[in-house]
KEDOTI-771449 format. One record per residue (C-alpha): x, y, z; residue in one letter. Coordinates in steps of 0.001 Angstrom, whole numbers, plus 524288, in hexadecimal, padded with zeros to 5 digits. Example, Ala and Ser with C-alpha at 12.3 -4.5 7.8 and 13.67 -1.06 7.14 Angstrom:
% KEDOTI-771449
8300C7EE6C81E78A;835667FBDC81BE4S;
% end
This chain:
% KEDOTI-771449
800008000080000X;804DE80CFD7FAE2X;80746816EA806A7X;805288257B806A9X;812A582CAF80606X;80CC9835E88106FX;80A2B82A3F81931X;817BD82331815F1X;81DB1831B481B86X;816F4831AD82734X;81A138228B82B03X;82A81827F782966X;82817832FB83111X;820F782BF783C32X;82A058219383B61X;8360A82AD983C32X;830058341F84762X;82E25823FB85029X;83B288224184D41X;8411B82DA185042X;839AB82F1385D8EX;8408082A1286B99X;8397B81F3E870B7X;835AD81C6E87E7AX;84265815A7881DFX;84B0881F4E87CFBX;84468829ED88555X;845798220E890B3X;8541281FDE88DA4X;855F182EC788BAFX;84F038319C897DDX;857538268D8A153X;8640582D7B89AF9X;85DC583B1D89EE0X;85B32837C48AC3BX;8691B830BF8AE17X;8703E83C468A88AX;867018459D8B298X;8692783B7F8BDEAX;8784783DC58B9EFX;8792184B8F8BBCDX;86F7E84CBB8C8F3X;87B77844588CF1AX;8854A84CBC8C861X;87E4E8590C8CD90X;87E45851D38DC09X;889E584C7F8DCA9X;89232858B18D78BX;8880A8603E8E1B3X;8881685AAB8EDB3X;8981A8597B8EFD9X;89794867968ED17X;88E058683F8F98BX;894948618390224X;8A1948676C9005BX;89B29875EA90264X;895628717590F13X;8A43D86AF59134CX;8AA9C8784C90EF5X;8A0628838291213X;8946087D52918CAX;8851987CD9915B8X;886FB88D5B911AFX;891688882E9064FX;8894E87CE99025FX;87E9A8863E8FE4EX;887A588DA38F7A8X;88E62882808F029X;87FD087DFD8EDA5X;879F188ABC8E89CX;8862E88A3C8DD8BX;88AA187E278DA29X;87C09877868D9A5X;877E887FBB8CDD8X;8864D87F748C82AX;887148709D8C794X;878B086FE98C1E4X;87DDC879AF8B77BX;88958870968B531X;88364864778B3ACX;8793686BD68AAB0X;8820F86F808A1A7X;88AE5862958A0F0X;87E9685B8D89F92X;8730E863228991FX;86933861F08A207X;863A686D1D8AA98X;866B3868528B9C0X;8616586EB48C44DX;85C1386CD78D21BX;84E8486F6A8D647X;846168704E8E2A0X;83911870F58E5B4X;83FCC879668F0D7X;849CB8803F8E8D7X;85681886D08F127X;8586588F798E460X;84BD58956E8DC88X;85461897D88D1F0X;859C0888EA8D070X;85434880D98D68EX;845FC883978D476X;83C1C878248CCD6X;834E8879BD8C235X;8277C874788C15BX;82ECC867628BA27X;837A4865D98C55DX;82D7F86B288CFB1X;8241485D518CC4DX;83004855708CD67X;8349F859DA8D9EEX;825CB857F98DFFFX;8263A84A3F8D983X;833E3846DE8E136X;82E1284CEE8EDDBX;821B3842CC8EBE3X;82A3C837D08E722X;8324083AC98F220X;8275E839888FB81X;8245A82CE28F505X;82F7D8277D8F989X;836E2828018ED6DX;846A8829558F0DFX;84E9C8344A8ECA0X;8579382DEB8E3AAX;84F4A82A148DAA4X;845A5836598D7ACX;8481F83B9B8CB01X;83EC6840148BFFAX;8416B840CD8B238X;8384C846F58A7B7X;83A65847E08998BX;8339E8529488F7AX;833BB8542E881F4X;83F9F85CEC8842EX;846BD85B5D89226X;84987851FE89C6AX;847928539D8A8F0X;84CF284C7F8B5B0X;84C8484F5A8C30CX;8536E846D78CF9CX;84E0B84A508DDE4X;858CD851278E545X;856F784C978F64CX;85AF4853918FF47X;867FF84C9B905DCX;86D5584F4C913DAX;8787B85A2C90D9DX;86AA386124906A7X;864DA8620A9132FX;86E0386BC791947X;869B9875FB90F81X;85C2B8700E90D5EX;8576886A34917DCX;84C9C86C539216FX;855A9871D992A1BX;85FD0879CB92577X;86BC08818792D08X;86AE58901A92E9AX;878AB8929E9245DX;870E288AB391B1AX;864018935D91C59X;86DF689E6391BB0X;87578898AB9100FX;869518958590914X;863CE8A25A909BFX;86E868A88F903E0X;86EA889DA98F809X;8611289AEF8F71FX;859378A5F88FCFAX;84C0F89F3E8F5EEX;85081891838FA8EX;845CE8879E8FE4EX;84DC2879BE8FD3CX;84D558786A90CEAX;846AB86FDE91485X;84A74862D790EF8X;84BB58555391540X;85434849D7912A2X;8541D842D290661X;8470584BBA902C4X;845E2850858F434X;84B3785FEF8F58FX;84C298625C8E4A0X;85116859E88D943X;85B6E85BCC8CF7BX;8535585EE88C301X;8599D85C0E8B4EFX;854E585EBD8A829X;85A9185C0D89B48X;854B58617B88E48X;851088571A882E4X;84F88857128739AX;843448500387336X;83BFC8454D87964X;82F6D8415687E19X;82AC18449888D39X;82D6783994896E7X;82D8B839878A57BX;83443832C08AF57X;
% end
């Protein structure tokens, strides 16, 4: 049976756009890699942090630590932005700085989902969230609040650290914290070509 030319056309071109489309799997593999590579740097930005920390407190106290904090913390986001080409950043539905540390409405549900999954008894280590659009991904890991956090957020906080924190932060509201509670999460997001929505 003799086809239409117009309908022979328009079976290539569908068959060409199926083709040429990522499948399920290969989003799913894109994804995995995507959270990996975000997982990577959260540690990176941790690791290189908290030494920093520790070594202000052994040098200059709780005063220096806020210091070292209100510098280096955006500095090594910046870095590890730039090596790796996503946008890092730290977020609280408390924020200590307005300017960086605030949520947007994105990061805002995903905070109030780790405070309920917290409450479920979910543990910190693994709550994450990881949400693809048709032209970013986005990942976020829940950030606890340790025993060297709680000397500058904490329920109960020394009077040099109120002093120190007024001076830094004059807006801050990332006090009252208790062990091992959610305070913020690190909050990653890395721009795409073009792919279908998925969550995660």
């Amino acid at each position: 049976m003799k086809r239409n030319p117009l309908t022979c056309i328009l079976i290539s071109l569908l068959a060409v756009t199926l083709t040429s489309l990522p499948t399920q799997s290969e989003n799913l593999i894109d994804d995995s890699a995507l959270k990996a590579e975000a997982i990577s740097i959260v540690k990176q930005f941790g690791s290189t942090l908290k030494p920093l920390l520790k070594e202000a407190i052994a040098t200059g106290g709780l005063d220096h630590a806020i210091d070292v904090c209100s510098t280096q913390a955006p500095q090594i986001a910046r870095q590890l932005g730039e090596k790796s080409g996503w946008s890092v950043k730290r977020v609280s539905l408390k924020p200590r700085s307005d300017l960086r540390a605030s949520a947007d409405l994105f990061e805002k549900e995903v905070l109030q989902q780790f405070d309920r999954r917290q409450q479920d008894g979910e543990p910190l280590d693994t709550m994450a969230y990881a949400e693809r659009t048709a032209t970013e991904f986005r990942f976020m890991k829940a950030q606890g609040t340790d025993g060297l956090c709680l000397n500058c957020h904490g329920k109960s906080i020394s009077s040099e650290v109120k002093n120190a924190l007024n001076r830094y932060y004059p807006n801050d509201l990332a006090t009252g914290y208790s062990l091992g509670q959610v305070r913020g999460a690190f909050s990653l997001t890395k721009k795409l070509h073009s792919n279908g929505p998925n969550q995660q």
